[in-house]
N, C-alpha and C positions, 0 to 999 in steps of 0.2 A: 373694478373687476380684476382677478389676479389674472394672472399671465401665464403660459405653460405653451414651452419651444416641443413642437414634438419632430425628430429627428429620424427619419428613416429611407430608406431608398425604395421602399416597396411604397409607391405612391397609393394604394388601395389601404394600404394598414393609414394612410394620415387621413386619409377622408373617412373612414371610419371613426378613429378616436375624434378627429374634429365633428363628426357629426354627431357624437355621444357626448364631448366635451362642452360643446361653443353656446350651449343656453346658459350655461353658469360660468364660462371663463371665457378669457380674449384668447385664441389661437394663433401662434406662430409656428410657418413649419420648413424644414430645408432637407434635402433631398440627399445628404451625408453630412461627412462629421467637419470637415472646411467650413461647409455652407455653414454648419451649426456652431462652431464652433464663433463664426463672424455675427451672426446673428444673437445669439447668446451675450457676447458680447453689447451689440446693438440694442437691445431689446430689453436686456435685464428684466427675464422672467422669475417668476417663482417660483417654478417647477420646469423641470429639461424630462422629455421620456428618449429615450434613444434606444436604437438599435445600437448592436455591437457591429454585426457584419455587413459590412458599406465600404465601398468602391470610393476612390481619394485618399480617403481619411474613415478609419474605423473608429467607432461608436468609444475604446478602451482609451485609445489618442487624444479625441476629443476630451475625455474625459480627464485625461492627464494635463493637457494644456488648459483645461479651464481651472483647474484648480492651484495651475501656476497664477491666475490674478486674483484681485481681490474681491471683487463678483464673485467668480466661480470658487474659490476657499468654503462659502457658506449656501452657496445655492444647492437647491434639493434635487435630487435626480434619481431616476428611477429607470435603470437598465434593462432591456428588453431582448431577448434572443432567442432563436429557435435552436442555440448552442448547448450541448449538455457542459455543463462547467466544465473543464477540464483544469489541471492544476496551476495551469499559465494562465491560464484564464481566472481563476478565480484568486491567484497572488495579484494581477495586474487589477482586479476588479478591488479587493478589499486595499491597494494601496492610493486606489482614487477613490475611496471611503463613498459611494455610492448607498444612497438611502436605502433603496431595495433592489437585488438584482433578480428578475423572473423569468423564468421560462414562458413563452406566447401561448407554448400548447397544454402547459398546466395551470392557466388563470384565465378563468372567460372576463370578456370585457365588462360587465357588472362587474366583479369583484375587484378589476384594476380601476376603475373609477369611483368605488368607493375606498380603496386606499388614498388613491387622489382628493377623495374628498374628507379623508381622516388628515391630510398632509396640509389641506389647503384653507378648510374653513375652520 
């Protein structure tokens, strides 16, 4: 069964997707972008969903350090925010080559679960 780290500090958004996700995939999840970024590492999932805005270590850091190894160079990820992009934002986003970056409040959770499942099966 594939793997998918979902990252975020709003503990309601993980039991969610894990409740949507966990009949078709194994569930990893950490509670910012440290936690995720250890875990990730540990775990070598096939798909990371992260938030951006998280207390530690933000979702865009994470994203920059996972891509310093050799795991995170080819792992899939898909960015989550309640941020409207702004131009810092979205330089720091396309320089850590993120699969998809989305906005929470413009994709219901069917339509990000079948991205996941266009990404994954």
């Amino acid at each position: 069964m594939k793997k998918i780290l979902i990252v975020d500090d709003e503990i309601s958004i993980i039991k969610l997707l894990s409740a949507k996700l966990s009949a078709k995939y194994t569930i990893v999840s950490a509670e910012n972008g440290k936690k995720g970024l250890e875990a990730a590492e540990k775990e070598q999932p096939d798909l990371i969903l992260s938030d951006i805005n998280m207390p530690i270590m933000d979702g865009m850091e994470m994203l920059a350090e996972l891509r310093k190894s050799s795991f995170g160079k080819t792992v899939k990820i898909i960015m989550l925010t309640n941020l409207e992009p702004s131009e810092a934002i979205a330089k720091k986003a396309a320089e850590g080559e993120p699969t998809y970056y989305l906005i929470k409040a413009n994709i219901s959770i069917a339509d990000l679960v079948k991205k996941i499942d266009e990404l994954l099966i």
